[in-house]
Every structure is written in structure tokens, then in C-alpha cells.
N, C-alpha and C positions, 0 to 999 in steps of 0.2 A: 479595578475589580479585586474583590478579596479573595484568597488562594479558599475557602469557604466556596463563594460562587462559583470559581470558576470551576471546582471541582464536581457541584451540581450541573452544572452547563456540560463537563467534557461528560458525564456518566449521563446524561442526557443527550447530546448527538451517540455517542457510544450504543448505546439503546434503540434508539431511531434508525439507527444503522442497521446495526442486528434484526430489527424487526422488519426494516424494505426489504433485508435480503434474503429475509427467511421469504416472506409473502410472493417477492418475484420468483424468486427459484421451488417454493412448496406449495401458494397459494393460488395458481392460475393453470389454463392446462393449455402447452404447448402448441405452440400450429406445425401442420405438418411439413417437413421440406424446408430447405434452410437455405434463404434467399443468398445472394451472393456476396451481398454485402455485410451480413450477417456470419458468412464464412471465414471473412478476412479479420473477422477480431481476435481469433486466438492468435496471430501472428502481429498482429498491435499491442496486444498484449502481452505477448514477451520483449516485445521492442519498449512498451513504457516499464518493465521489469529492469530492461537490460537499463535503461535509460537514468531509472532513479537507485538503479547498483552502482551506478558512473557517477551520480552526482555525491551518494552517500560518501563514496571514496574518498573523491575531490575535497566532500565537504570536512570529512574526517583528516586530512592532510594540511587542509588552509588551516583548521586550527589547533594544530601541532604545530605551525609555523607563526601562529598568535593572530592572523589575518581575518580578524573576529565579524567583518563586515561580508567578506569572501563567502566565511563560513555559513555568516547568516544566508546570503541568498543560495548557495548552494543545497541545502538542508529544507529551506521553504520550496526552492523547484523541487526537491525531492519528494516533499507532502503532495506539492500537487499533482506531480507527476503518478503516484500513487494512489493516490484519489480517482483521477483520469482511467487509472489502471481498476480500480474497485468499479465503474459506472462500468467501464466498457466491459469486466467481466463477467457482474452479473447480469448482462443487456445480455450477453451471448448465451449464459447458460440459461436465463430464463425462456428465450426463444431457441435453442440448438437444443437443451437439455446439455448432457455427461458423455464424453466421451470415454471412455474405457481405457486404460494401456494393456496392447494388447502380445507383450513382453512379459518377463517373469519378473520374478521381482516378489499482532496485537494492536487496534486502532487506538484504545483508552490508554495507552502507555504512551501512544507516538501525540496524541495531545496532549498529553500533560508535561511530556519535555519539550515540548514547543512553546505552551505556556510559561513552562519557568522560566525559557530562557526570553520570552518576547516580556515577561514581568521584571528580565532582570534579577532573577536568583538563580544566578550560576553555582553556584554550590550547589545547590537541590537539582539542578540542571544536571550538570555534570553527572552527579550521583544517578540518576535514573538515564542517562544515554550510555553510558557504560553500558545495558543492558540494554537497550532498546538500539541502539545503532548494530551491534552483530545479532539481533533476532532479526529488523530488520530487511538489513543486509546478506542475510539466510534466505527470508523470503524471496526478497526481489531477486538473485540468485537460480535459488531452487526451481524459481518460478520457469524461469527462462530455459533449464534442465529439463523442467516435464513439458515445456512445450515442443523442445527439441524429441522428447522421447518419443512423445506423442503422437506426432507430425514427420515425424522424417526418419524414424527406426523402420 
């Protein structure tokens, strides 16, 4: 695939994305009462946070160490895991709606470095996970932070 398509291709799931999530979460209107299985995804959801924060780590350490194969499956469980973490969250907020804290108080980048590195241009690679591995790794983090806030302040 030419770095041309495929860059049609990621700004096209990129989009698709943005669109299901707008739709589930602004385009349909909630049922009332939130089943119990329904309840238990915000806490799945800081678990596939915490989960693809562990692998980002991992992944970031295997290849400092040059263990380029490690690295690769490491970084791939992390997309999915993230991925996993994108379905189940907008599942919840579309059916729960927002919860509030009640205390004071990037999808098109993580494809395209997954492309360069599954095309084999690690230089272009490199260059854009420098910045997409600590945004990231912010997210999946944070994530995990406001669920704790959320849930258990």
C-alpha cells in the first residue's frame, strides 16, 4: 500500500470513528436506568486503561533494549486493548449517559505510527511515536485517574 492510500484509509477510519461516536453518544436518546451490566464498564474501562498503560511501558522498554519483535507485539496489544477500551466506552456513555465529578477541581496519529512501523519506515516511525507514545500514555493514565475520581472519591 502507498503511504498516499494509506493515509486516505487512516483519515477515513479516523472519521468513521468520530462519526459512530458522535451518533451514539448525541444521536439517540438514552433508556432509562442502567442495567447492571451496563454499570460495570466504567471499571473495565479503567482496567483496559491501566492495562494498555502496562503494555505502552513494556512496549517502550523492549525497544530501548532493541527487542524489535517484543516491541512489536507489545504496542499491537496496546491498540487493541485501546480499541476494546473506545467500544466499551462509548457502549456505556451511549446507554448511562455522563457522570459528573462531583469534587473541585489522538486515534489518527496512533494509526499512522502503527503504519509506518508495520510498512517498515522506522525513521518516520520513530519520529511521530515520540509524540504519540506520551499523549498516549497520558490518556490511558488519566484515564484510569478519573475513574478512580469518579468512583471512589
Amino acid at each position: 500500500m502507498s503511504d498516499r492510500a494509506a493515509r486516505w484509509l487512516i483519515g477515513a477510519i479516523s472519521l468513521a470513528v468520530v462519526v459512530l461516536v458522535a451518533y451514539l453518544l448525541l444521536g439517540h436518546r438514552r433508556e432509562s436506568g442502567v442495567v447492571p451490566a451496563v454499570a460495570a464498564l466504567p471499571l473495565l474501562n479503567a482496567c483496559l486503561n491501566a492495562s494498555s498503560a502496562a503494555l505502552l511501558t513494556t512496549g517502550y522498554l523492549f525497544i530501548r533494549r532493541k527487542s524489535v519483535s517484543a516491541h512489536r507485539a507489545c504496542m499491537v496489544a496496546a491498540l487493541v486493548v485501546s480499541s476494546l477500551f473506545l467500544v466499551s466506552y462509548v457502549t456505556y456513555h451511549s446507554l448511562a449517559g455522563s457522570r459528573p465529578f462531583g469534587g473541585q477541581g489522538w486515534v489518527r496519529l496512533a494509526l499512522t505510527t502503527l503504519y509506518r512501523a508495520l510498512s517498515g519506515n522506522f525513521v518516520r516511525h520513530v519520529r511521530i511515536a515520540r509524540w504519540t507514545l506520551p499523549l498516549w500514555l497520558y490518556v490511558s493514565v488519566t484515564g484510569v485517574l478519573v475513574y478512580w475520581m469518579l468512583y471512589h472519591l
